[in-house]
LOVEXMAR-111901 format. One line per field, with one value per residue (C-alpha): residue in one letter; x, y, z; chain. Coordinates in nm, 2 decimals. Each point is the difference from the previous one (the first is absolute). Layout:
BEGIN
rest: [A,...]
east: [X,...]
north: [Y,...]
up: [Z,...]
kette: [A,...]
end
This chain:
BEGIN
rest: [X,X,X,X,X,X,X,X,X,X,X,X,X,X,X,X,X,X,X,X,X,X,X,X,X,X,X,X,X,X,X,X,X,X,X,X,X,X,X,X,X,X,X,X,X,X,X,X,X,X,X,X,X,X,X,X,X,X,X,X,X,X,X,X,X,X,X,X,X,X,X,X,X,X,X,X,X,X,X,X,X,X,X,X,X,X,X,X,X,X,X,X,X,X,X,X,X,X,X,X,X,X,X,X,X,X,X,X,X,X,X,X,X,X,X,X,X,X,X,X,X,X,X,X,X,X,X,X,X,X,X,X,X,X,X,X,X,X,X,X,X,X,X,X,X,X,X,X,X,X,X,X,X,X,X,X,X,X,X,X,X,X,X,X,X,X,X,X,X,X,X,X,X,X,X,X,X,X,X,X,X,X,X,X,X,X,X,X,X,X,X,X,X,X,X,X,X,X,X,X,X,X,X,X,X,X,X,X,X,X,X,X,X,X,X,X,X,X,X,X,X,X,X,X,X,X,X,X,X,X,X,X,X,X,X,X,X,X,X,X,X,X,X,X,X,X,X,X,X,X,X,X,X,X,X,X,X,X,X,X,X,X,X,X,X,X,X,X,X,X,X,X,X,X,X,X,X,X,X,X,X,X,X,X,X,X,X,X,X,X,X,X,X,X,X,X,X,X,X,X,X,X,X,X,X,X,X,X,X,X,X,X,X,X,X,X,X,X,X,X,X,X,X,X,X,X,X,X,X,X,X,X,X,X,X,X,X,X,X,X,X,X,X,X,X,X,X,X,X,X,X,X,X,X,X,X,X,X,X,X,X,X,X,X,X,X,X,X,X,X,X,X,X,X,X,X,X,X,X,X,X,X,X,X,X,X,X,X,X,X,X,X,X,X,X,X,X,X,X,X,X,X,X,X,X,X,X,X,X,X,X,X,X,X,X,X,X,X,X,X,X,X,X,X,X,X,X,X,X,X,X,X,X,X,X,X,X,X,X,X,X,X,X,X,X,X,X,X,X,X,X,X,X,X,X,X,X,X,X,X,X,X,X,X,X,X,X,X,X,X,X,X,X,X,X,X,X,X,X,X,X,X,X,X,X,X,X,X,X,X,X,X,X,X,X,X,X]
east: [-3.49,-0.06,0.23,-0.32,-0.05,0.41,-0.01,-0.31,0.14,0.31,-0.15,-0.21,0.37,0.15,-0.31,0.02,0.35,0.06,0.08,-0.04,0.29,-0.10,-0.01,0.26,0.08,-0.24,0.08,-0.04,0.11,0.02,-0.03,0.04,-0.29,0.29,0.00,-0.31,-0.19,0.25,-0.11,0.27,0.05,-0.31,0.02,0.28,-0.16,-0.28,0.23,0.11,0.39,0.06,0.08,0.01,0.34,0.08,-0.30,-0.15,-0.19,-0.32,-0.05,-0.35,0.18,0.29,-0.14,0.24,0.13,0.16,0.33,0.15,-0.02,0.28,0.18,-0.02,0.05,0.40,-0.02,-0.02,0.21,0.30,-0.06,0.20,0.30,0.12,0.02,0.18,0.25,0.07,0.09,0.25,0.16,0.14,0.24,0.03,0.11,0.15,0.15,-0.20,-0.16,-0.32,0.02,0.13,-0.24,-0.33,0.08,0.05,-0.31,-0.19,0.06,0.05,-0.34,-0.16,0.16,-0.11,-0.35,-0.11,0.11,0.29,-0.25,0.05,0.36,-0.15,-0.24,0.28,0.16,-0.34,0.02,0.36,-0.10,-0.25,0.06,0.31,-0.20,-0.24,0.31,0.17,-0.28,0.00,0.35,0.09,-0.33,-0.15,0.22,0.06,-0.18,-0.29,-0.03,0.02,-0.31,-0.21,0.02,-0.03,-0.30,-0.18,0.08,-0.13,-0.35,0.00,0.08,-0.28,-0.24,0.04,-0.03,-0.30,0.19,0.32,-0.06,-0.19,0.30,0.22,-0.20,0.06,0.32,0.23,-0.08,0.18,0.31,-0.03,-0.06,0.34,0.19,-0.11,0.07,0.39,0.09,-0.14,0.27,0.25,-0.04,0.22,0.29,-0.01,0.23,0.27,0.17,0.10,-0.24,0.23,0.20,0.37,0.08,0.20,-0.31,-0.24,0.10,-0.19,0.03,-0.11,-0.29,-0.11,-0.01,-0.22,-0.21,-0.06,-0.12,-0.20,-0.15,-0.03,-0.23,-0.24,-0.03,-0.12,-0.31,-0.06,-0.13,-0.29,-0.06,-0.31,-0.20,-0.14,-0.19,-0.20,-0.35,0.06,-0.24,0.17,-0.12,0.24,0.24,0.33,0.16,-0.17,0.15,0.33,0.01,-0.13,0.22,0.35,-0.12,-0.06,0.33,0.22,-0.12,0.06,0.27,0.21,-0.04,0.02,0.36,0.16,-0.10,0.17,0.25,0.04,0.01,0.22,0.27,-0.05,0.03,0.34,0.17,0.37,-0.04,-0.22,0.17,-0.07,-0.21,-0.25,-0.37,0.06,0.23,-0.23,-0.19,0.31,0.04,-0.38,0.05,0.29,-0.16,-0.40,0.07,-0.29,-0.22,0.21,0.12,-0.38,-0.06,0.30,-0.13,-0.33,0.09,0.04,-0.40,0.01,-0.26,-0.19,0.31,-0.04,-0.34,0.08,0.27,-0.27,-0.22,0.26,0.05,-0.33,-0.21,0.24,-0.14,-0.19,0.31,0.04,-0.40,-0.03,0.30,-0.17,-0.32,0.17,0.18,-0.35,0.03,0.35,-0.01,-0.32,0.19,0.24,-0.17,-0.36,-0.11,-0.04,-0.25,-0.23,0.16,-0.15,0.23,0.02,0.17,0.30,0.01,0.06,0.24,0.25,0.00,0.13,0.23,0.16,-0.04,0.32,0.20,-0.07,0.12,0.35,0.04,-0.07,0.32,0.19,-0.24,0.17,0.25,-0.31,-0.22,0.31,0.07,-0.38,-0.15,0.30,-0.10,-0.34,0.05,0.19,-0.29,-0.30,0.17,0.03,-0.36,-0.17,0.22,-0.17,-0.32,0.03,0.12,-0.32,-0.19,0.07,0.15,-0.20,-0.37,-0.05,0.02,-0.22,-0.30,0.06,-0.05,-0.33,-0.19,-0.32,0.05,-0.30,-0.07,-0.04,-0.25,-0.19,0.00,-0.13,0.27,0.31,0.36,0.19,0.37,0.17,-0.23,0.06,0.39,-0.07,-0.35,-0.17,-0.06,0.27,0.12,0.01,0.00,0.40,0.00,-0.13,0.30,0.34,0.24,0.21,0.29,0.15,-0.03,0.18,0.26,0.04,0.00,0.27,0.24,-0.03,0.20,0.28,0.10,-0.13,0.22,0.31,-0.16,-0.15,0.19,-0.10,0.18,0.07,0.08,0.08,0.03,0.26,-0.22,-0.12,0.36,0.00,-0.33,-0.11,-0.38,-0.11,-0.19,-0.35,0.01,0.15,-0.29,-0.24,0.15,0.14,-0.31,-0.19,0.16,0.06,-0.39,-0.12,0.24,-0.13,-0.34,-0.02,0.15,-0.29,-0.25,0.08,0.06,-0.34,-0.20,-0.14,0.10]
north: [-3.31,-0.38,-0.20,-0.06,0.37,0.04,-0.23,0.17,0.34,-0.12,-0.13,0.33,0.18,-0.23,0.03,0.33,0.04,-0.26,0.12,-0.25,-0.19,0.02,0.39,0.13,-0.29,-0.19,0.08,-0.25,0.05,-0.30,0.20,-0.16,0.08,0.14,0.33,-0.08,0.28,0.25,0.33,0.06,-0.29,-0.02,0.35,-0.11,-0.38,0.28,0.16,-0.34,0.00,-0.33,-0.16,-0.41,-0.17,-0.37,-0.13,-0.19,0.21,-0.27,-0.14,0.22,0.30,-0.09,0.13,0.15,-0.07,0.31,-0.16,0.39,0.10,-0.25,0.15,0.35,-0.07,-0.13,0.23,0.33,-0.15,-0.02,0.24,0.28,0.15,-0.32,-0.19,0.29,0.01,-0.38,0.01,0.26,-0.23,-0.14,0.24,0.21,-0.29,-0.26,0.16,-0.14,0.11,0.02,-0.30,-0.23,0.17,-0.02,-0.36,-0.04,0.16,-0.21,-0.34,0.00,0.16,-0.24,-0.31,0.16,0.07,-0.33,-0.11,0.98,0.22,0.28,0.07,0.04,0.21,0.25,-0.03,0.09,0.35,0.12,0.10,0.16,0.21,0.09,0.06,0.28,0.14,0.07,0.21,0.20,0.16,-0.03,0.12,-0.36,-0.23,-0.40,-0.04,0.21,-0.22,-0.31,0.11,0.12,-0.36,-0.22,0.20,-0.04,-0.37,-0.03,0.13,-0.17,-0.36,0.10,0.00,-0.33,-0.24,0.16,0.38,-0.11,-0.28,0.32,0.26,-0.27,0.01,0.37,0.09,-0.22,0.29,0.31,-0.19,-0.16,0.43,0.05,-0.23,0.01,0.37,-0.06,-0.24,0.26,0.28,-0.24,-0.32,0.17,0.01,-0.39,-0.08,0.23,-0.26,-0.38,-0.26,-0.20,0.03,-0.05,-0.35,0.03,0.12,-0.28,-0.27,-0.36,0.12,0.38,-0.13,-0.29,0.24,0.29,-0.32,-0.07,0.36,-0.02,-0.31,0.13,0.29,-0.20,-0.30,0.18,0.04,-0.39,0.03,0.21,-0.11,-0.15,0.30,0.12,-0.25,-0.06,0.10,-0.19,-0.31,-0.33,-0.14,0.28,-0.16,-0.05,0.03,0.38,0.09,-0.09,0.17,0.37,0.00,-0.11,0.23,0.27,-0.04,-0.07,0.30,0.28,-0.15,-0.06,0.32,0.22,-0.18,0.02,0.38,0.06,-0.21,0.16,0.40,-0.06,-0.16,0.30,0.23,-0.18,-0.08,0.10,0.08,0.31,0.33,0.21,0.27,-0.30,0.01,-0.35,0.19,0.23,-0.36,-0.10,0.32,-0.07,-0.37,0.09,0.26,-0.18,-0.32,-0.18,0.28,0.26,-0.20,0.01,0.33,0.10,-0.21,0.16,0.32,0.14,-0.04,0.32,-0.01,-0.25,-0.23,0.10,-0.07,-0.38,-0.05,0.07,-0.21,-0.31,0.03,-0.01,-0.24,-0.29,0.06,-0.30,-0.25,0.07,0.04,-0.37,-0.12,0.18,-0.18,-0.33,0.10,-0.10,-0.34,-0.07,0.14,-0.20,-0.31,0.02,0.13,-0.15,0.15,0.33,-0.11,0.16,0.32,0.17,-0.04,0.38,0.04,-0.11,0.20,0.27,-0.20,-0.12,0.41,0.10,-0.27,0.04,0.41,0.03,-0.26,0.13,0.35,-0.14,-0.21,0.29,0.12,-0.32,-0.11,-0.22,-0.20,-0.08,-0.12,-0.24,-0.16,-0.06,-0.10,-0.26,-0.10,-0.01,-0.23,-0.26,-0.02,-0.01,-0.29,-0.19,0.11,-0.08,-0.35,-0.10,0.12,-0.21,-0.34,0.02,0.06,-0.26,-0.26,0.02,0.16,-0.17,-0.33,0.11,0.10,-0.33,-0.18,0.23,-0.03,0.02,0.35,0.27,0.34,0.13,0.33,-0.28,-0.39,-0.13,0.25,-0.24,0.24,0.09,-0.19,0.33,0.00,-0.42,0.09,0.31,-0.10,0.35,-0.12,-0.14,0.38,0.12,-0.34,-0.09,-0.35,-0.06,0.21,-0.05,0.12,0.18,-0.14,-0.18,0.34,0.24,-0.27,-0.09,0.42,0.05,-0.30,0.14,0.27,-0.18,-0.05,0.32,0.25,-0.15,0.05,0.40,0.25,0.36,0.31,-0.08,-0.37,-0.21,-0.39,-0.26,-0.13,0.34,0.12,-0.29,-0.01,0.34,0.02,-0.36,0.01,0.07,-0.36,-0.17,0.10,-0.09,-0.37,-0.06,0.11,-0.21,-0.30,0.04,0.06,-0.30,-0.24,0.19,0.07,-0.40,-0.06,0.17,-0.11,-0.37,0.09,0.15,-0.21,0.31,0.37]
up: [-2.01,-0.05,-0.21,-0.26,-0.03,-0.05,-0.26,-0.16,0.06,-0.18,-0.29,-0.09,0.04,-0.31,-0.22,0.05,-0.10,-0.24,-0.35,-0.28,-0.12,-0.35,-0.02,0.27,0.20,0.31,0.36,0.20,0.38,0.26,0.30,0.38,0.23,0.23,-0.21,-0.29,0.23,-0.03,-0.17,-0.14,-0.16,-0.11,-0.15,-0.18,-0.14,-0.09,-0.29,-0.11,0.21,0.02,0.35,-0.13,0.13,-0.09,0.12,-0.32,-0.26,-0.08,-0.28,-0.05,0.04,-0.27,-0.31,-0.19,-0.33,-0.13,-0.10,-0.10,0.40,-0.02,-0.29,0.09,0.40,-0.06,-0.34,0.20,0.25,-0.19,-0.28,0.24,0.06,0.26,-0.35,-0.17,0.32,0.03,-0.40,0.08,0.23,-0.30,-0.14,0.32,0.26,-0.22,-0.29,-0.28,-0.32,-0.15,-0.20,0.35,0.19,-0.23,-0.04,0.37,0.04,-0.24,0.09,0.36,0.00,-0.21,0.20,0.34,-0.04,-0.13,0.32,1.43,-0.11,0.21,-0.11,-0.36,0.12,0.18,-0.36,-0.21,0.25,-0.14,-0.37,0.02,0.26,-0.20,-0.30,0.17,0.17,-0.37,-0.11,0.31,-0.07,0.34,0.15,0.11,0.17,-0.10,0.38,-0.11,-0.32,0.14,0.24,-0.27,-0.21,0.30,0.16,-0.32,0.01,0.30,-0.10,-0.29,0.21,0.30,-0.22,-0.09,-0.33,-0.21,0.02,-0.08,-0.28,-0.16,0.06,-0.16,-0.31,-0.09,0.18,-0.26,-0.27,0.10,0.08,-0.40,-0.09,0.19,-0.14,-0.32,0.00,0.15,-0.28,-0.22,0.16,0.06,-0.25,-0.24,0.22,0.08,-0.32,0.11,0.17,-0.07,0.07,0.22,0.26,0.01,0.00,0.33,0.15,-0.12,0.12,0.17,0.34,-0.02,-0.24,0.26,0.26,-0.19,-0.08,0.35,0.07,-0.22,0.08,0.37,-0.16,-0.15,0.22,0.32,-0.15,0.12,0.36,-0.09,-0.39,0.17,0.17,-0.29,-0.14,0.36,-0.13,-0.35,-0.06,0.12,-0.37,-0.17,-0.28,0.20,-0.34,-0.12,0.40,-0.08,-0.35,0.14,0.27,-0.22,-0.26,0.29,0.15,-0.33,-0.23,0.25,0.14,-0.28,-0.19,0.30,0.10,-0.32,-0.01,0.28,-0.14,-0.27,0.12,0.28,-0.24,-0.24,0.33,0.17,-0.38,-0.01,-0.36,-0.03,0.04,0.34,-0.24,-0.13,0.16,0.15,0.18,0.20,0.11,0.13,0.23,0.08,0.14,0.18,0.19,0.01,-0.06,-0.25,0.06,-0.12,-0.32,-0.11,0.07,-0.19,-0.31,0.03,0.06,-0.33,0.01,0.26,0.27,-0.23,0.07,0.38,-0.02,-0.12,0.22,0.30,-0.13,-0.06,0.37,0.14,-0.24,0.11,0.35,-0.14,0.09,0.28,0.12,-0.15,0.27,0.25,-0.07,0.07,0.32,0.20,-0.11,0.03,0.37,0.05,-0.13,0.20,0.34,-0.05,0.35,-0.17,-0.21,0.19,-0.13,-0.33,-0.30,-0.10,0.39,-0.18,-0.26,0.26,0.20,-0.26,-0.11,0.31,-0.05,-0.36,0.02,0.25,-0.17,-0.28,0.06,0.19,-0.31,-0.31,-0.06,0.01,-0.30,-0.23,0.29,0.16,-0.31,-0.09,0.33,0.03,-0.33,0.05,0.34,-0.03,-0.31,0.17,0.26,-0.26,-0.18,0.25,0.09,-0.35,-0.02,0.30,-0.08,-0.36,0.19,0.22,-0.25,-0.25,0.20,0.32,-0.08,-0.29,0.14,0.28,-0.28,-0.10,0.30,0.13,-0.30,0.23,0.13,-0.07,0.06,0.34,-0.12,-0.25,0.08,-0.30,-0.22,-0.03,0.08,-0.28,-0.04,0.15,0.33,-0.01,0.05,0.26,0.14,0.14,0.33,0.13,-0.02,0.35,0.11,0.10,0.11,-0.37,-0.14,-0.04,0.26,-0.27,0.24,-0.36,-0.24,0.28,0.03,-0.41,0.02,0.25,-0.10,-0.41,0.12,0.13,-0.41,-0.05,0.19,-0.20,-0.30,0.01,-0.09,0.17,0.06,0.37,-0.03,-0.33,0.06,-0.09,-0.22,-0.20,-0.04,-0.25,-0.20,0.16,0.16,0.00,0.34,-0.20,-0.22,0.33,0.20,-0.14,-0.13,0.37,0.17,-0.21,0.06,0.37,0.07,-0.21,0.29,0.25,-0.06,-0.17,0.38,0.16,-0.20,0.06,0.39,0.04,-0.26,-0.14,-0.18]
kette: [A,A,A,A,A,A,A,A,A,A,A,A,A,A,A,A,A,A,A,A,A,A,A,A,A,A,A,A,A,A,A,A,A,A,A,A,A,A,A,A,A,A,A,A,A,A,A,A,A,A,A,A,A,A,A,A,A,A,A,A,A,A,A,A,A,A,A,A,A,A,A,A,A,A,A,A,A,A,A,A,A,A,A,A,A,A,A,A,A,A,A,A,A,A,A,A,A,A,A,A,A,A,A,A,A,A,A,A,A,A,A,A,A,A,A,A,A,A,A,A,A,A,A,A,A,A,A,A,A,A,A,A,A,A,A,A,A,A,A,A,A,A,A,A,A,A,A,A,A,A,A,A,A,A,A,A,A,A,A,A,A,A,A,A,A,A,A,A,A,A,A,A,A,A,A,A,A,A,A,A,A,A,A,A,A,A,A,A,A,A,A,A,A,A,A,A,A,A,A,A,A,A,A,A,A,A,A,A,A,A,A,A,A,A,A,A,A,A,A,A,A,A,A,A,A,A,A,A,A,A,A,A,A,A,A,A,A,A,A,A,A,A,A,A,A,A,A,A,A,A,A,A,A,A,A,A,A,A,A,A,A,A,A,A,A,A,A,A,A,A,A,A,A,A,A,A,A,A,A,A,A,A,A,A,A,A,A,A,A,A,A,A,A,A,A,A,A,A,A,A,A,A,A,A,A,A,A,A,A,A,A,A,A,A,A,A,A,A,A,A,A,A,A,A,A,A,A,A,A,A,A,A,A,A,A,A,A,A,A,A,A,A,A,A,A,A,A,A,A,A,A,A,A,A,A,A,A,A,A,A,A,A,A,A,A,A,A,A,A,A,A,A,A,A,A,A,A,A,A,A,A,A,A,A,A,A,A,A,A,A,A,A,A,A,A,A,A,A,A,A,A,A,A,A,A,A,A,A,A,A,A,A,A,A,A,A,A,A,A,A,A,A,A,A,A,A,A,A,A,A,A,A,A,A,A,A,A,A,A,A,A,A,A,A,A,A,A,A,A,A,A,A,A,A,A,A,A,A,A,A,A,A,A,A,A,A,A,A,A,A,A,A,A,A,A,A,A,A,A,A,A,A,A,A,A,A,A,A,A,A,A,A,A,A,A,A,A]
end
């Protein structure tokens, strides 16, 4: 076949299977001639899977405005029982109270979103297959759980962008049914014990470091805050994007964390006498971890409550579909020769990937959520302080000095301030990129102050046994100073970004 009748051939495949952005979402597939002939593949483009990697969406095929995808995309992700789990962290691994940790909770939240993916992922697994295992009584295994949710992320990511910014809409409400039914059941036994914990207990250091956890929960959400808003109009207010997303992220966030705060105190309290209800959820997280704590709290509902518990495990197949989505690009990122390979190919890879780790790492839960979230804090600070320097010290002083540039799909359409700092087709172009020599070094060299100052089960620092976990706030201050000398280095040495 000619590369004319390709290219035809290809086209009739994406009108075909494009689904409008305002109703369910556009497809829009960028498919190499190396495999736009495939049947398969054109099956699939036919039922609107998207195959688009990080090859430019253009500018006639951005169209969306629907500022609530945004909302309800990091809304459903977060509005789950990770959230509930990472809240439990605070009174289960560092010996606080509700009070310490709500407030914990609150502001490190709100400081980090105005503001190693994979591990995360392996994490997102753990809960939920616990929470399926506690209804079974034995009769499905935490394996068989873990399976179940990560299969049904993986269809939910294949498809692509317009399936799951429309699951993310509707799954958010039968986890908001489940736990507005547990704080019914169990609400009443959250004044049982003291507000605070022991003063011995809540001290600088313990508080820094639950701070830092935290922070590492929300913050990884950086590397691919960008991949849903591909197909949104380049004219969208920067200002209304900002606003969805923080409101997406804070709301679930905070309320889920200090819930699980706030039942796992109740559950582990000193106070209560061994005959107390609160009790039973303690025998229940001892033996099932998270999971088993909210099925004990549901299950004076009966199979009703089983029923819930079952669905609080499976609608959050959402967060972890949405990561999966985003897996394509990163690999694409950082190995552009497999461009050439359709997006939703990832989807399947990185589930043969996370599915085994997931399952060696299930039943030592809660050690591995706290070394990570840490770790992979210290690394996204760093990340995001770089990200911020070449943004505002670097790219807007490019914009300034190309006023001329225009668009490459219109030329008579002027580029909008965000495409002057990142102009679209110096994309796959590398001698017109930077060599990214200055943010791996400002990355590495942050975490010679950082390794004194984190403070993790296996290693604490010089540093932390001071002030405790420091390493987050050092990060990202130390990364962003080193890169500006380095990158200003490069810049001057090259006489370009």
């Amino acid at each position: 076949m000619s590369g004319q009748k390709i290219e035809e051939h290809k086209s009739d495949v994406e009108k075909r299977g494009s689904i409008d952005l305002g109703q369910r979402g556009e497809e829009i597939s960028a498919l190499p001639s190396t495999y736009s002939s495939n049947s398969f593949t054109k099956r699939l483009l036919s039922w609107g899977v998207e195959s688009r990697g990080i090859s430019p969406v253009p500018s006639s095929q951005r169209t969306d405005t629907s500022y609530y995808k945004l909302f309800f995309i990091w809304f459903t992700m977060n509005f789950n029982i990770l959230s509930f789990s990472a809240g439990t962290l605070g009174p289960v691994a560092y010996g606080l109270g509700i009070r310490e940790s709500c407030l914990v909770i609150l502001f490190f939240n709100a400081l980090c979103y105005g503001a190693g993916e994979v591990l995360f992922w392996i994490l997102r697994c753990h809960p939920r297959g616990q929470t399926l295992a506690s209804v079974a009584d034995g009769n499905l295994t935490w394996n068989a759980g873990i399976v179940i949710v990560v299969i049904i992320s993986l269809a939910l990511s294949f498809c692509g962008y317009s399936i799951l910014t429309w699951y993310e809409r509707i799954a958010w409400f039968p986890v908001l049914v489940v736990y507005l039914v547990a704080l019914g059941l169990g609400g009443k036994y959250l004044n049982d014990i003291p507000a605070s914990a022991p003063a011995s207990t809540a001290t600088a250091p313990t508080i820094l470091s639950f701070a830092s956890t935290i922070a590492g929960f929300v913050i990884t959400y950086s590397p691919l805050a960008s991949d849903f808003t591909i197909y949104f109009k380049p004219s969208v207010s920067s200002t209304k994007i900002l606003l969805y997303t923080y409101l997406g992220l804070f709301i679930p966030v905070v309320s889920v964390q200090c819930l699980g705060a706030a039942f796992s105190a109740v559950a582990l309290s000193p106070t209560l006498p061994p005959s107390s209800v609160p009790a039973t959820w303690a025998q229940s997280y001892s033996s099932s971890s998270v999971g088993g704590l909210l099925q004990s709290i549901l299950s004076p509902a009966g199979r009703f409550g089983d029923f819930l518990t079952v669905l609080l495990s499976l609608s959050v197949a959402g967060n972890i579909a949405a990561t999966f989505y985003s897996i394509g690009f990163n690999i694409q990122l950082a190995m552009p020769v497999l461009i050439v390979v359709p997006r939703y190919v990832f989807s399947v890879v990185i589930t043969a990937i996370v599915l085994p780790l997931a399952i060696v790492g299930s039943h030592t839960f809660y050690d591995t959520l706290e070394d990570f979230l840490g770790l992979i804090g210290y690394w996204c600070s760093a990340f995001i302080a770089i990200l911020l320097v070449e943004h505002f010290v670097f790219r807007r002083r490019y914009s300034s000095q190309n006023p001329s540039h225009t668009n490459t799909d219109n030329q008579n359409e002027p580029l909008t301030d965000w495409t002057r700092f990142y102009p679209p087709t110096h994309w796959n172009a590398p001698s017109l990129l930077p060599s990214g020599i200055s943010a791996i070094a400002a990355g590495i060299i942050s975490f010679g102050l950082v390794v004194p100052s984190m403070a993790q089960i296996w290693f604490t620092g010089p540093i932390a046994e001071k002030t405790g976990d420091i390493g987050f706030e050092l990060a990202f201050v130390f990364a962003g100073v080193v890169y500006t000398c380095l990158r200003g280095v490069e810049v001057k040495w090259k006489g370009r970004l």
